[in-house]
C-alpha positions in Angstrom: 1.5 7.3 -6.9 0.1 3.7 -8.0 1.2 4.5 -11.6 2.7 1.1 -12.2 0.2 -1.3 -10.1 -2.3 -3.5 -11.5 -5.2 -4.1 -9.4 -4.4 -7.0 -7.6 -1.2 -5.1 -6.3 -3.1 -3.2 -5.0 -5.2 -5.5 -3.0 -2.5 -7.1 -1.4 -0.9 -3.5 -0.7 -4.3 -2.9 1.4 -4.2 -6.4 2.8 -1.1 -5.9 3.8 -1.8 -2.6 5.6 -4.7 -3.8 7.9 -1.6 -6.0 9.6 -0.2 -2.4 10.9 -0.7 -2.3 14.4 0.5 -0.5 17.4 3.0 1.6 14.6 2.3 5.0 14.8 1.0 6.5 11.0 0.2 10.1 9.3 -2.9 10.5 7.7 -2.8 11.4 4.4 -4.0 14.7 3.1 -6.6 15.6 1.8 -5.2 16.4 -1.7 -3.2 13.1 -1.7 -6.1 10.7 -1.2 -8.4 13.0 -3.4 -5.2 12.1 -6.5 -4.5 8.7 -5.1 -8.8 8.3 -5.6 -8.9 8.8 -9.3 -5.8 7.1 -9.6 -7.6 3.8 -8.1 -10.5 4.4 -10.0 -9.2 4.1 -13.4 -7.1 1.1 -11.9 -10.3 -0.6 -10.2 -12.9 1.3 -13.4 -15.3 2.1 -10.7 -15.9 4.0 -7.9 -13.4 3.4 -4.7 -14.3 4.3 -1.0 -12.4 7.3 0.4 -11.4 5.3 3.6 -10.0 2.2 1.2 -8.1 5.4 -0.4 -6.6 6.0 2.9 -5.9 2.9 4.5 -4.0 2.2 0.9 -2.1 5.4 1.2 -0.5 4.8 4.7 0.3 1.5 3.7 2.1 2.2 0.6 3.8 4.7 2.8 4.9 2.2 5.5 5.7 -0.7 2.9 8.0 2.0 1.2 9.9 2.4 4.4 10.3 -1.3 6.0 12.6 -4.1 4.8 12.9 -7.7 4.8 15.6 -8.4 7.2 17.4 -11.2 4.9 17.4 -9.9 1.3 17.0 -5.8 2.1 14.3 -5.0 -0.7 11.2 -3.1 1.0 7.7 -4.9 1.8 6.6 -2.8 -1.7 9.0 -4.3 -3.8 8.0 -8.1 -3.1 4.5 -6.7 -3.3 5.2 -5.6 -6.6 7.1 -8.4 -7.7 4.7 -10.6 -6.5 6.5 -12.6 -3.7 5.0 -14.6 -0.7 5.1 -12.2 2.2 5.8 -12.9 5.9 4.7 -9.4 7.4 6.7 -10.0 10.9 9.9 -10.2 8.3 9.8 -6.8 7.4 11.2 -4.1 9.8 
């Protein structure tokens, strides 16, 4: 799920998902955030807050399914590849 994120990644992934806004989301199950948890926890080595779990979770989901409307690659990629991002350029 996060297997190849480092920490900061992460970060920005959850930084980047409090910008979500009138887009309708899933929650997560319950199973997902429980694996998603101790897969943030070795990450973070510490405790992580279920609702941090969550609110990561839905947007990894939605940066997995928008694009940048010049170069294509999806709002995760840059994340991952650690680009400056423009949230409004991503649809």
């Amino acid at each position: 799920m996060f297997e190849e994120m480092s920490a900061k990644q992460v970060k920005k992934l959850h930084e980047e998902g409090g910008k979500i806004s009138g887009v309708p989301v899933v929650s997560p199950h319950h199973v997902d955030v429980v694996n998603a948890q101790e897969r943030l926890e070795t990450i973070f080595e510490g405790r992580v807050n279920g609702k941090y779990v969550k609110e990561t979770l839905i947007a990894k989901e939605y940066a997995e399914s928008h694009h940048h409307f010049q170069t294509g690659s999806t709002l995760l990629d840059d994340i991952e590849q650690g680009k400056t991002i423009d949230f409004n350029d991503y649809r």
